[in-house]
Every structure is written in C-alpha cells, then in structure tokens.
C-alpha positions in Angstrom: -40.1 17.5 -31.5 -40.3 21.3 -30.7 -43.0 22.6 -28.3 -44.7 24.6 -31.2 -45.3 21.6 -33.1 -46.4 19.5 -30.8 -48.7 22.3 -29.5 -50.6 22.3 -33.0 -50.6 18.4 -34.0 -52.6 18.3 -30.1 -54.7 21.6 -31.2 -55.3 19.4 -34.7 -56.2 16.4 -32.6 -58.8 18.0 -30.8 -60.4 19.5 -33.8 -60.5 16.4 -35.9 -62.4 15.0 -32.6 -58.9 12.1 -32.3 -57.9 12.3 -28.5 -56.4 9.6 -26.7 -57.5 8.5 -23.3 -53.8 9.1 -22.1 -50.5 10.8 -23.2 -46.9 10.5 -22.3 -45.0 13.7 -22.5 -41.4 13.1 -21.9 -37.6 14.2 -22.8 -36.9 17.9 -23.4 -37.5 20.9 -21.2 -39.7 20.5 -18.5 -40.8 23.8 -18.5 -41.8 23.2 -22.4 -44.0 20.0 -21.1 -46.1 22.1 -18.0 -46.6 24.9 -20.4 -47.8 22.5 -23.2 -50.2 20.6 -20.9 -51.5 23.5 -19.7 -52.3 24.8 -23.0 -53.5 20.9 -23.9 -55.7 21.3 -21.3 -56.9 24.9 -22.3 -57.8 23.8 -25.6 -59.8 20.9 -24.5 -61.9 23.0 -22.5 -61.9 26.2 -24.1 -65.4 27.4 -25.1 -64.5 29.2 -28.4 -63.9 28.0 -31.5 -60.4 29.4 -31.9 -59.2 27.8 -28.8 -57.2 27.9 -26.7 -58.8 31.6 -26.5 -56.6 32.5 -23.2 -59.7 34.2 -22.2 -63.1 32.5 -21.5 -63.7 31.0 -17.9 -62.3 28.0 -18.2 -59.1 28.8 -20.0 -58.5 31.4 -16.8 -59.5 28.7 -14.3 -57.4 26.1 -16.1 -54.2 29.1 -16.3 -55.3 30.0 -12.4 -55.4 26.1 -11.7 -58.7 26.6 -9.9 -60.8 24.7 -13.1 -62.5 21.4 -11.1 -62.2 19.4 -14.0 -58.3 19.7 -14.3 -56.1 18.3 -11.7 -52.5 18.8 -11.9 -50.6 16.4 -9.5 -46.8 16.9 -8.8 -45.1 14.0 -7.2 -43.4 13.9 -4.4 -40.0 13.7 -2.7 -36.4 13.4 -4.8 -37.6 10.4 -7.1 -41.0 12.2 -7.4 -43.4 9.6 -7.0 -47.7 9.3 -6.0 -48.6 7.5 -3.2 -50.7 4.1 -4.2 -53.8 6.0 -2.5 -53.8 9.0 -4.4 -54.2 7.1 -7.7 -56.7 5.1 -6.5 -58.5 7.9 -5.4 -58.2 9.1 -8.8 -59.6 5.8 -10.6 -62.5 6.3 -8.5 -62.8 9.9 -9.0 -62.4 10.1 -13.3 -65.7 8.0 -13.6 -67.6 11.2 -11.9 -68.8 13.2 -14.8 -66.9 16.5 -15.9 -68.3 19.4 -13.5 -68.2 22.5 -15.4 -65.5 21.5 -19.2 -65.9 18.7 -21.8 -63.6 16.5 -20.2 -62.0 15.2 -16.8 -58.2 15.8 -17.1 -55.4 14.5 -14.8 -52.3 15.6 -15.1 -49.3 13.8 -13.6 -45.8 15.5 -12.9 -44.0 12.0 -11.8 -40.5 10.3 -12.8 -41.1 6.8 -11.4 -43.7 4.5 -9.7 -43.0 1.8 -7.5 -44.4 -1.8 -8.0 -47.6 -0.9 -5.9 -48.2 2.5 -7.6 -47.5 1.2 -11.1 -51.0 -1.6 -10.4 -52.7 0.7 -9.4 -51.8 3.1 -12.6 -51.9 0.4 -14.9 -55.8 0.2 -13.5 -56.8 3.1 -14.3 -55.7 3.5 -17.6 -57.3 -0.1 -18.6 -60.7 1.6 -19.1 -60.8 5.2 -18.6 -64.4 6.9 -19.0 -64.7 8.6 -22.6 -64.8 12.2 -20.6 -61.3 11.3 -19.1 -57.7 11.6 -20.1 -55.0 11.4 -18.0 -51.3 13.1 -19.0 -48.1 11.9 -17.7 -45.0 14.1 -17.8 -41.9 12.6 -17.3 -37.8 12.7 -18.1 -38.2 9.4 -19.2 -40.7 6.8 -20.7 -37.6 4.3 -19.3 -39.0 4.8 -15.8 -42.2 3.3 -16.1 -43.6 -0.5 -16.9 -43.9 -1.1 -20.6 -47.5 -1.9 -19.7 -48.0 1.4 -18.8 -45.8 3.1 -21.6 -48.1 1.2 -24.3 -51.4 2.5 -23.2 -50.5 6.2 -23.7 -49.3 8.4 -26.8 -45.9 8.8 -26.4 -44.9 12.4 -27.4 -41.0 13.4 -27.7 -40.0 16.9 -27.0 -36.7 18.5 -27.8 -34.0 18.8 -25.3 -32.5 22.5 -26.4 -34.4 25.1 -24.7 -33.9 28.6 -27.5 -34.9 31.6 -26.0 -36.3 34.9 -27.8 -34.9 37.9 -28.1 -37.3 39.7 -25.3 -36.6 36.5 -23.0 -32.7 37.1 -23.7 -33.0 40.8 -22.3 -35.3 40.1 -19.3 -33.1 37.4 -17.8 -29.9 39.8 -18.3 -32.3 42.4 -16.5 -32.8 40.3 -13.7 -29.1 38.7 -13.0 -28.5 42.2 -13.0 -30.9 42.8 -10.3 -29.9 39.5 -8.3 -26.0 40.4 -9.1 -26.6 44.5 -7.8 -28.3 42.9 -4.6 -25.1 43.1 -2.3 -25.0 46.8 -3.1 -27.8 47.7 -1.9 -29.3 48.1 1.5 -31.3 45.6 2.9 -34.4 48.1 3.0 -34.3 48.5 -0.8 -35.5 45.1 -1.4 -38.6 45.4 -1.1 -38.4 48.1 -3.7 -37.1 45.4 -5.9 -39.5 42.8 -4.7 -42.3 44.9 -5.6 -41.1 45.7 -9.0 -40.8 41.9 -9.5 -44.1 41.3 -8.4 -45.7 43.5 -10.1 -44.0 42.3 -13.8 -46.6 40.7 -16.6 -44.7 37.9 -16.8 -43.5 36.3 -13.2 -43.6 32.6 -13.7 -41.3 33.1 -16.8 -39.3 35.6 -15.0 -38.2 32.5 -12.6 -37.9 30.0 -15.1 -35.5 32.6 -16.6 -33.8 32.7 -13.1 -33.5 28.7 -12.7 -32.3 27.9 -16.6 -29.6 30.6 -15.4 -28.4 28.9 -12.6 -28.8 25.3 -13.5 -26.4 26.3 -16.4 -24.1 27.9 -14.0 -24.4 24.6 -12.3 -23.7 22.6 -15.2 -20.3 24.6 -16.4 -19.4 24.1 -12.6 -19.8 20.3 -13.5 -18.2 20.6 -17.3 -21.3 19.8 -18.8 -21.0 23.0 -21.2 -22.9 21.2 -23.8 -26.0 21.5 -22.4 -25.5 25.2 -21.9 -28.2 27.7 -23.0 -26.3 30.7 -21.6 -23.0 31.3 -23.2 -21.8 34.0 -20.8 -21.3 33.0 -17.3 -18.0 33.9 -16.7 -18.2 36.5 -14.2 -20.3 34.3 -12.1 -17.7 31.6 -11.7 -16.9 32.4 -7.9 -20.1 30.9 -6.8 -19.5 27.2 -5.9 -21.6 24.2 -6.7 -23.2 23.8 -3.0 -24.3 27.7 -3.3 -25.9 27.4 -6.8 -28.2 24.5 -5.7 -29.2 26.4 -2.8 -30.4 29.4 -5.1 -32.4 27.0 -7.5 -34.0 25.2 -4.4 -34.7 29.0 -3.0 -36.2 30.4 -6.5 -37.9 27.0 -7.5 -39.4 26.6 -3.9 -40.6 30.5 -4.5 -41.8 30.3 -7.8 -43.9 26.4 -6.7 -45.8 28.8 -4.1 -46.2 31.5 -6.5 -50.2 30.3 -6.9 -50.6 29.6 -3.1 -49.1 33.0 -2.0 -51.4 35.8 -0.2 -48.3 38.2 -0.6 -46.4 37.8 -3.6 -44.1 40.7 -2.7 -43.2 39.4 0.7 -42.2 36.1 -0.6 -40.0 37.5 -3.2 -38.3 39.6 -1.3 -37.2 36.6 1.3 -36.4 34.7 -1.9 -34.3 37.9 -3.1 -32.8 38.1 1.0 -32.1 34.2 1.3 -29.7 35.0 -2.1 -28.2 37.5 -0.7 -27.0 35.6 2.2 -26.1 32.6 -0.1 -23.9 34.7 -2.1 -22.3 36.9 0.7 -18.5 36.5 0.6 -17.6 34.3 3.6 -13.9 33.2 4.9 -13.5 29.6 3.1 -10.9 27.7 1.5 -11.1 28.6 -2.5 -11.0 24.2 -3.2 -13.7 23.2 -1.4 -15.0 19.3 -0.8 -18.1 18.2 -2.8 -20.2 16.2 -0.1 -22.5 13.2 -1.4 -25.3 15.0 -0.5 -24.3 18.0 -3.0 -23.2 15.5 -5.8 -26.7 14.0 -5.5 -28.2 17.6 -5.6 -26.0 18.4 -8.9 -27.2 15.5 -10.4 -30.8 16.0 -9.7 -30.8 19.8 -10.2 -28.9 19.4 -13.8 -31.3 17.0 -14.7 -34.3 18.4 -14.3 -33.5 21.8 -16.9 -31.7 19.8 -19.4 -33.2 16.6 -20.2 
C-alpha cells in the first residue's frame, strides 16, 4: 500500500475512535515508515480537529522528538536489535499515565529480537494500558515470533519509492554540489555547508543524498531493478567500498542532525570526509570485494529498497 493511503486509513482510524494497541509497519521504504509514524503519532496527539495540524505544541514536540509521551527507539548494532532491559523498562514505564498527549506511544525501529527480547516483547504487548500503543517498524514481519506478529496490525507499504518533480530537481541540485566539491577549495565548504544548513528541507535533502547512492550501490551490484534514479552513468568510477563509505558518512550526519549544536559544522565534515572518499587515488581499476564490504552491500541495499 502507498504511504498516502495508509496515512489516511490511520487518520480515519483515529477519527472513528478504532486504534489498536500495536501496529506493524513493514516492507517498502523505510523512509516512507519513519515519516508515516511520525505523522501517526502527530495525529494522535494533535490538539485540533484537523489534525495532524503540523502546528500546535505537540505536533512540534512530536516533529522536534522532544514530546514526553512519544518515544522513538532505534535498535542497535548491524541486526538492529533492543536489549531485554530496555523493553522491560518500557513495560513498566507505558502503565505511567500520558504526561502532556492522549496517549503513550512507543515506537520501535528494530529488524529482529532474540529469544530473550522477543519474551519480554511478547509481555508487553499481552495487556497494554488503553493510553498506550506501541509501533514496530521493520523490513520484515518474517523476523519476529508469530506470537508477536499476531498481536499487532500488520500494515504493508510499497517497495517503489516515486519522487516529485521538486524532489527530482533538489537531488540533481545537490549531486551537483557533492560532484563540484573537488573543484573547489577546501575554504569554500563552509560556504556550501551553510547554504545546506540553512535549506527548509534538510532531513529530505539527505534522504535525497542516500536513495542516490544506495542506487549507485545497487547498479554497482546489478540490481538495476530496484533503481529509482535512471541516470548514474557518470558516477560509475566510484567503487562499491567508496559508495558505502558515503552512505555511512551522510546517514551518520543526517542520525545526528537532532543532536547537533552546530549544524553547519557537521555538514561541512560530512561534505570534507566525501571529498576525501572520492579523491582519485593510485589503485588497480579491478579491485577485490572483501567480506566485510559484501556484508555492507548487502545491508546498505537493503535498507533503501525493501
């Protein structure tokens, strides 16, 4: 199902007062699932009647991730997993009433649970507090004991990412900025770093950045048919091992983007760190793929196109 639909059959269960305790969201984009959990989450709490409003407090605590009543918590390592005592932490946590919104909402960015952290899951989604629901995003709902799968609403979203016109112009803008970046001197970055920073849409501008590459990564791979970008010819001199080293350096960037006192600093090290990835070295033009890059390939590939 496309983003835009399942964004108004949530908005329609809110309104008809039919929420679930707990909801799968798996498959697809996962930029398409954070964005539509966010806005999930905005709805629920929003204190208008056309919600999600975008502009009441909560909506720009919950868009700030500052609301106390929505918790957003991203797993960790390559399998990206939560530690048993997080999530019994949680269980205790959800049956404290909401502080400030209508409901307690946890949301979980995870791929797999091991046998420990799957009990203590399945716990806390036995009998969840009416003011509670817990989200789980995922690649798959094959990762997870049935138990678990069966307690939540399992929602499908589609795989193709289509971008708009406008979103088609500012990536070209910026791999033109990224491309241009050898040609200019190292003191002009921050020029560019600032005009980044300063843009009214930064966390799409990266997402932009990272379906780029991954598709770079995946033509590197002959994967071409989960492409988005049909043009990448003139980027083919970039290697496999280089092109995961520029998503880890723009998603690590764009994770901190929230956390970062200086927005313009850390862009412009993201912006440096490229520049020294793509500098032309002396190398063999066949180079080995290690494990550790074919394991990279496989992760990095994974997580923009399923």
């Amino acid at each position: 199902m496309e983003k835009e639909r399942i964004e108004r059959y949530l908005k329609n269960s809110i309104a008809r007062g039919r929420l679930n305790s707990a909801y799968l969201f798996f498959a697809g984009i996962l930029q398409d699932k954070e964005k539509t959990a966010l806005n999930f989450a905005k709805a629920i709490e929003c204190e208008k009647e056309d919600f999600p409003c975008n502009t009441c407090e909560n909506c720009l605590k919950i868009e700030s991730f500052t609301h106390p009543d929505v918790k957003w918590l991203k797993g960790e390592g390559a399998v990206s997993s939560l530690a048993v005592e997080e999530i019994r932490e949680i269980g205790k946590e959800m049956y404290f009433k909401p502080y400030r919104g209508k409901k307690k909402i946890y949301i979980f960015e995870i791929e797999r649970l091991n046998e420990e952290s799957s009990n203590a899951f399945l716990k806390t989604l036995e009998e969840p507090p009416e003011h509670t629901i817990l989200l789980l995003i995922a690649k798959s709902d094959k990762e997870f004991l049935p138990t678990i799968v069966s307690r939540c609403q399992k929602i499908m979203f589609s795989s193709k990412k289509v971008f708009t016109e406008e979103e088609k112009e500012l990536q070209k803008k910026l791999i033109k900025t990224v491309d241009s970046l050898s040609l200019e001197s190292p003191a002009h970055l921050f020029d560019i770093a600032e005009e980044i920073s300063k843009s009214d849409s930064l966390p799409l501008s990266f997402d932009l950045l990272l379906y780029f590459y991954r598709d770079l990564l995946l033509l590197k791979n002959r994967a071409k048919d989960f492409l988005i970008n049909s043009d990448l010819s003139n980027h083919s001199k970039l290697n496999s091992s280089q092109i995961i080293r520029i998503i880890k350096n723009i998603a690590n960037t764009k994770g901190d983007l929230h956390r970062s006192a200086n927005l313009k600093l850390s862009i412009e090290l993201m912006l440096m760190n490229i520049l020294d990835i793509t500098r032309p070295q002396l190398q063999p033009q066949r180079l080995k793929v290690s494990k550790s890059t074919k394991k990279d390939i496989k992760i990095w590939t994974q997580i923009y196109a399923d």
